[in-house]
Each structure stands twice: as structure tokens, then as C-alpha cells.
DRENKERO-706284 format. One record per residue (C-alpha): x, y, z. Coordinates in steps of 0.02 Angstrom, whole numbers. Each point is the difference from the previous one (the first is absolute). Layout:
residues N
<site x="X" y="Y" z="Z"/>
...
***
This chain:
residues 246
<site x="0" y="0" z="0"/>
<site x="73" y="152" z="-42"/>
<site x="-27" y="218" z="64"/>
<site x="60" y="159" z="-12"/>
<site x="74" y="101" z="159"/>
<site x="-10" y="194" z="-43"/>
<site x="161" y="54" z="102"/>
<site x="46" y="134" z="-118"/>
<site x="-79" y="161" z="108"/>
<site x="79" y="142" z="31"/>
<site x="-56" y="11" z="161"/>
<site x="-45" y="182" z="31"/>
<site x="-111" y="-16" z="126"/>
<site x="139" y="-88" z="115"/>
<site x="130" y="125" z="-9"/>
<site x="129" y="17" z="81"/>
<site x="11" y="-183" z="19"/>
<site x="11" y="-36" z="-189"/>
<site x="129" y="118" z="-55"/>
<site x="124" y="-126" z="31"/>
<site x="-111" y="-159" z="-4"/>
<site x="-116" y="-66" z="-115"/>
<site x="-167" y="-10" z="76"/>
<site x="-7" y="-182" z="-13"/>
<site x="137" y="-12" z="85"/>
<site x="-74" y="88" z="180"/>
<site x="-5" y="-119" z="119"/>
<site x="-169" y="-33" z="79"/>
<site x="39" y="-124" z="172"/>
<site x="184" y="-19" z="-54"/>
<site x="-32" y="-59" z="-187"/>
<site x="-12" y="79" z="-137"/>
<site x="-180" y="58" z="-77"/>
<site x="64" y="-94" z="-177"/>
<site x="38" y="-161" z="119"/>
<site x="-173" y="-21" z="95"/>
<site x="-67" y="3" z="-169"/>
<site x="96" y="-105" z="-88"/>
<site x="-10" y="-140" z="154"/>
<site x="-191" y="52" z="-19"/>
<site x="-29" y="-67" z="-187"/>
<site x="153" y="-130" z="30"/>
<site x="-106" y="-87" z="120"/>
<site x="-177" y="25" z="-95"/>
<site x="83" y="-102" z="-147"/>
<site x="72" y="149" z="-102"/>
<site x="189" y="-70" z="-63"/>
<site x="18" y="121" z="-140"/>
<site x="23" y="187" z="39"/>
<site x="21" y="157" z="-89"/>
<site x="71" y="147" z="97"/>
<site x="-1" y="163" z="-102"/>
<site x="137" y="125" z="68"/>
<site x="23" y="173" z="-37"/>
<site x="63" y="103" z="163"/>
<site x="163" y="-51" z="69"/>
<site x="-34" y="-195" z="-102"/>
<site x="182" y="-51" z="15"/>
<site x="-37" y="-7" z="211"/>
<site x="-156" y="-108" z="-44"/>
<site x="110" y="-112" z="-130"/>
<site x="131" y="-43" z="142"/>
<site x="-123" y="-30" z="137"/>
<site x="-61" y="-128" z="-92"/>
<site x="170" y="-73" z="-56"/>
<site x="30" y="10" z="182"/>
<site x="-149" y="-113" z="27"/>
<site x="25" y="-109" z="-158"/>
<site x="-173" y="53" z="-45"/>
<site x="-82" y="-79" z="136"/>
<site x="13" y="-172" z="-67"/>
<site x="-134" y="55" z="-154"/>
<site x="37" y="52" z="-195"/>
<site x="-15" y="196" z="19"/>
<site x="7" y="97" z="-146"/>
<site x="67" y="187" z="-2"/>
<site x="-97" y="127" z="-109"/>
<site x="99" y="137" z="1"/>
<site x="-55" y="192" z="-16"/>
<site x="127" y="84" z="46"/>
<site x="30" y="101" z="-155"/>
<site x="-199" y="46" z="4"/>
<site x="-141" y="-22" z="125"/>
<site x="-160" y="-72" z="-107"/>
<site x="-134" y="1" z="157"/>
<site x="-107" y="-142" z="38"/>
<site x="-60" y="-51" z="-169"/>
<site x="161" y="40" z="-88"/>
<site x="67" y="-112" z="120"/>
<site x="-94" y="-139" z="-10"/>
<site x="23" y="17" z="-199"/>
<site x="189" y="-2" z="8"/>
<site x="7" y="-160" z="82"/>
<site x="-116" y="-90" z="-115"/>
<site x="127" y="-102" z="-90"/>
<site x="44" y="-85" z="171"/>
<site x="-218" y="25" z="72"/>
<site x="-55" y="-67" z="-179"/>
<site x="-56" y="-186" z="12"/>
<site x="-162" y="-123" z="43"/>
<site x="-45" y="64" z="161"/>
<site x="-41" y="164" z="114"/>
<site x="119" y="87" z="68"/>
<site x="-25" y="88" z="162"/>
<site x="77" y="184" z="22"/>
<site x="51" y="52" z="182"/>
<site x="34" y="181" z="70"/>
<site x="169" y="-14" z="89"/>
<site x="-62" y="109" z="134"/>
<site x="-175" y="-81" z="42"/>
<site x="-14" y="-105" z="148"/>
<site x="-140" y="-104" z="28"/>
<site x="-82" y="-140" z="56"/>
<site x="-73" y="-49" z="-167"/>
<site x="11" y="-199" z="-38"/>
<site x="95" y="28" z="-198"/>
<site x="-43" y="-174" z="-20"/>
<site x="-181" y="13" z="27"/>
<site x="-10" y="158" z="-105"/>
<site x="96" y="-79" z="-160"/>
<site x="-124" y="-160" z="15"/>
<site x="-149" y="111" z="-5"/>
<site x="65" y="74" z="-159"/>
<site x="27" y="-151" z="-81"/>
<site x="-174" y="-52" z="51"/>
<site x="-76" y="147" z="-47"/>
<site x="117" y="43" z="-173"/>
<site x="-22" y="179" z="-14"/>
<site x="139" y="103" z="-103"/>
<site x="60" y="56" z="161"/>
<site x="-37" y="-18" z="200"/>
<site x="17" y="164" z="114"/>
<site x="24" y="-22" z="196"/>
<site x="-115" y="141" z="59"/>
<site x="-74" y="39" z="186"/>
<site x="-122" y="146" z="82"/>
<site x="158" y="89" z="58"/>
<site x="1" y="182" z="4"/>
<site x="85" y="81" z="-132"/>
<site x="-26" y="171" z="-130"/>
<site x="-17" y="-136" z="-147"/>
<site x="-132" y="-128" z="-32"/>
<site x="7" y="-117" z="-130"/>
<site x="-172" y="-24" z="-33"/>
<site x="-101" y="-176" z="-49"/>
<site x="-180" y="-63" z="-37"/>
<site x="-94" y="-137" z="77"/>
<site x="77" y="-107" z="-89"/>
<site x="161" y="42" z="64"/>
<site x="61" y="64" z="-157"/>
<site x="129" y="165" z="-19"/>
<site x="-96" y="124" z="-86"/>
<site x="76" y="190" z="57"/>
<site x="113" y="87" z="125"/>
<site x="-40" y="154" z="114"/>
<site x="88" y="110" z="106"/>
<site x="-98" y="66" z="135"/>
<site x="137" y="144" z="18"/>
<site x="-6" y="102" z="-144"/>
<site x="-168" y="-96" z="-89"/>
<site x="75" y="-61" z="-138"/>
<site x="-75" y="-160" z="-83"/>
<site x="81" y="-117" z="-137"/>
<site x="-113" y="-117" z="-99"/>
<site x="-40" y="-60" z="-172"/>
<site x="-166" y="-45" z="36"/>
<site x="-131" y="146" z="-48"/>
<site x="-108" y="93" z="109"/>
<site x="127" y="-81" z="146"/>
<site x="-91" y="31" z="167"/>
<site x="124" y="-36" z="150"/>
<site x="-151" y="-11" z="135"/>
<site x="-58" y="-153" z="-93"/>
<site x="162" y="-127" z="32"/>
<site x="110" y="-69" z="152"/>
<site x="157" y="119" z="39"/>
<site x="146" y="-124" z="36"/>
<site x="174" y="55" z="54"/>
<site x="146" y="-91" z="-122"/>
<site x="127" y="-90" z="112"/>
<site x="146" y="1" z="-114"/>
<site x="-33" y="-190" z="-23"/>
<site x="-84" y="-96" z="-154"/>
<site x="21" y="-143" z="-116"/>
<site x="13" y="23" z="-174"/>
<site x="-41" y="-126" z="-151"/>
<site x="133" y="22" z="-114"/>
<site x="-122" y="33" z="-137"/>
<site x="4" y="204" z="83"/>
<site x="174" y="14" z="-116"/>
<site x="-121" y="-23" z="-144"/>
<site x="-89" y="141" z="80"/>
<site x="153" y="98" z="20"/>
<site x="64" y="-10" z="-194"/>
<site x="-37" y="201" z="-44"/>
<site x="58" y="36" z="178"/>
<site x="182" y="66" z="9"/>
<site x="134" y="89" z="109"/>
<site x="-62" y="42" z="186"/>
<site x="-184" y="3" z="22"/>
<site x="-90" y="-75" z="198"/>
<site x="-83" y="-166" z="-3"/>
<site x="-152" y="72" z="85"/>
<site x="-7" y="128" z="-143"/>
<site x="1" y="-147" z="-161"/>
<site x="-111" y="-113" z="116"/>
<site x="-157" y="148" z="-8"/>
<site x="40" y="26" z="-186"/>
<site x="-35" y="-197" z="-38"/>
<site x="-144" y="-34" z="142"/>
<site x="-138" y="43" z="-101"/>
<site x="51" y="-169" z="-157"/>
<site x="70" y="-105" z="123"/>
<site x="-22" y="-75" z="182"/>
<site x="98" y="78" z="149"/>
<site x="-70" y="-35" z="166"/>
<site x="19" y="23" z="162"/>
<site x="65" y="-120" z="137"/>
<site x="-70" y="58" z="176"/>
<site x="70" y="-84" z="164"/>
<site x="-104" y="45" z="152"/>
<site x="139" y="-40" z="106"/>
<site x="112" y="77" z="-89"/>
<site x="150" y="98" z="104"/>
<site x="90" y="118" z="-87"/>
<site x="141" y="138" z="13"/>
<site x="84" y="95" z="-130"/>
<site x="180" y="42" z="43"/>
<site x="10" y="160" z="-57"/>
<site x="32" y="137" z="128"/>
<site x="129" y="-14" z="149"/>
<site x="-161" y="-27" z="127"/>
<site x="-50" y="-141" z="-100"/>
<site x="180" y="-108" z="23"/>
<site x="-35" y="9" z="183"/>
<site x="-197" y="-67" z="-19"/>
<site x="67" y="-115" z="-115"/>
<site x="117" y="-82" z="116"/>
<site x="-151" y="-6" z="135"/>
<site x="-97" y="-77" z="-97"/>
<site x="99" y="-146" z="-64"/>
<site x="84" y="-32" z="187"/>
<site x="-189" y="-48" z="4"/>
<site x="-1" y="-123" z="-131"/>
<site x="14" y="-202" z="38"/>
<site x="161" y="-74" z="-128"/>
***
């Protein structure tokens, strides 16, 4: 089984730590964000990683020398001469993605409690063209879905703004889900992604493609979840998972 770790951030949001680490690289209870989620899709049945780099990569390449890849096949998608975003990403790894099954694509700095294996099977039971991990969190941005639990528009509660192709789009009428930076992908998406080029955001090509194909929604009522963005976050984060039963 193979996925995708997005470890190429910039990490703005953690400054000063990041100037002279790469965010996957902050520790979170003494290892490395990159590690707990490696170890994470290791032990759901994921042997076949991509990394994508970008920001300080060659510290990312030798921790994993260091570590002889954790025992799995981990393949290096390197962006260092150009960050391409989410969907960029995901793109420029296809030749090592491509193949007969989903791939699952990871946020290096989400936590959770999510069960990957659970998730993929439910994809592969269900076949859409891709699987989102979503939850009621509270957020600015809502993907939105119908009863059906089908992606049909996005809307930020901020500033108002609303993205859909479907006409006469109504937000009031669907579910608002929070994305959690995980989902599983059929590779049939880099079919999808043929006119798409350079650096463009996943969540961006997945509203543009919602309305002829089937993106849904994957919501775990249980599901515990922190995003490892801000300096307050590393020390919830490492609360949190002192909490958790290995």
C-alpha cells in the first residue's frame, strides 16, 4: 500500500522554530513530527512512502538515512527548486503514486487518532475518485457536501466567499465539514489532473472536478484531531498523545 507525506511546508506559522529546522522535523514528545507519522502509516500497512521536501530537504534526506527509512521503501519527491502546493504535489509524485490501488495522502503535521486503515477500506468499499477525512471542527473554511455525502462547494465564513460549479449554489442547503489534511486518492485523479500544471492546492482542483465526478466525505465521530501549526499547538499536541495507549 502506498501514500504521500506532505513535509515540504515552509512553516511560517512556527517561526522561530523553523528557521533552522524543517517543520517536520520539530519534535513533538521527543520524535520528530515526520517520525510519528511515518510509524503511523508503517503500522496501518503503508510500506511505500513519498515525502515531498522543499524547506531545508537535505535535513529531512539524512534523518531518514539516519533511520534507514524506517525499515519501508520511501521515496523522496523533491521540491526544492519550486514549491507546487498540495495538488502540485501530489502531481509530481505520480510516476512513483501511479498504480492499481489508492493511495492515501497524510499532512506531516496532523496528529490524530484516526484508524488510516479503516479509512482506506472504506474507500475501497465505497470507490469514489477520492476519500476526504473531514470532522465538525471549528474552522473559517467549510468544505461543503450533500446528503449524500458528496463534495459539492467551499465557503469561508470569514470574508463570504463561496466556490462551486454547481448553479444557483446555496451553502445553507449542505453539511459544512472541516478537511483534515488526510484522504485517499484513486489513482484515476491523475487523469483528472492532465490540464493541471505547475503549483495549484489540492482542495482548489478537487471543487473544480466535484460537480462530474464523486468526492465524498469520510466523517469519524470520534475523531481527535490537532493541527500542528502554531507554537501553542506543539505543546497540546504532546498532551494529547502522552494520552494515547501504543
Amino acid at each position: 500500500m502506498k501514500a504521500m507525506i506532505f513535509a515540504a511546508g515552509l512553516g511560517t506559522r512556527l517561526k522561530p522554530l523553523t528557521d533552522n529546522t524543517p517543520k517536520a522535523l520539530l519534535p513533538i514528545n521527543g520524535k520528530p513530527m515526520l517520525e510519528h507519522v511515518i510509524l503511523k502509516l508503517k503500522d496501518a500497512g503503508f510500506h511505500q512512502i513519498a515525502i515531498n521536501i522543499h524547506h531545508l530537504g537535505n535535513q529531512i534526506i539524512d534523518f531518514l538515512k539516519a533511520n534507514n527509512n524506517f525499515g519501508i521503501e520511501i521515496h523522496i519527491s523533491d521540491e526544492r527548486d519550486y514549491l507546487l502546493d498540495t495538488g502540485g504535489g501530489i502531481k509530481h509524485a505520480a510516476s512513483f503514486l501511479q498504480g492499481d490501488e489508492p493511495f492515501l495522502v497524510h499532512n506531516v503535521d496532523i496528529m490524530s487518532n484516526i484508524d488510516l486503515r479503516a479509512l482506506y477500506n472504506h474507500h475501497l468499499e465505497t470507490t469514489p475518485l477520492a476519500t476526504l477525512l473531514v470532522s465538525k471542527r471549528n474552522t473559517s473554511r467549510y468544505l461543503l457536501f450533500n446528503k449524500e455525502n458528496k463534495l459539492c462547494g467551499w465557503h469561508n465564513h470569514e470574508t463570504g466567499e463561496v466556490k462551486s460549479f454547481y448553479p444557483d449554489f446555496d451553502p445553507k442547503q449542505y453539511n459544512e465539514y472541516a478537511f483534515s489534511g488526510i484522504h485517499v486518492l484513486s489513482p484515476q485523479i491523475f487523469d483528472y489532473m492532465e490540464e493541471w500544471t505547475g503549483k495549484f492546492s489540492i482542495i482548489n482542483f478537487y471543487l473544480s472536478i466535484c460537480a462530474k465526478t464523486n468526492i465524498h466525505a469520510y466523517a469519524d465521530e470520534n475523531l481527535h484531531l490537532i493541527d500542528v501549526g502554531k507554537p501553542e499547538t506543539l505543546a497540546v499536541a504532546e498532551q494529547w498523545m502522552q494520552t494515547l495507549i501504543v
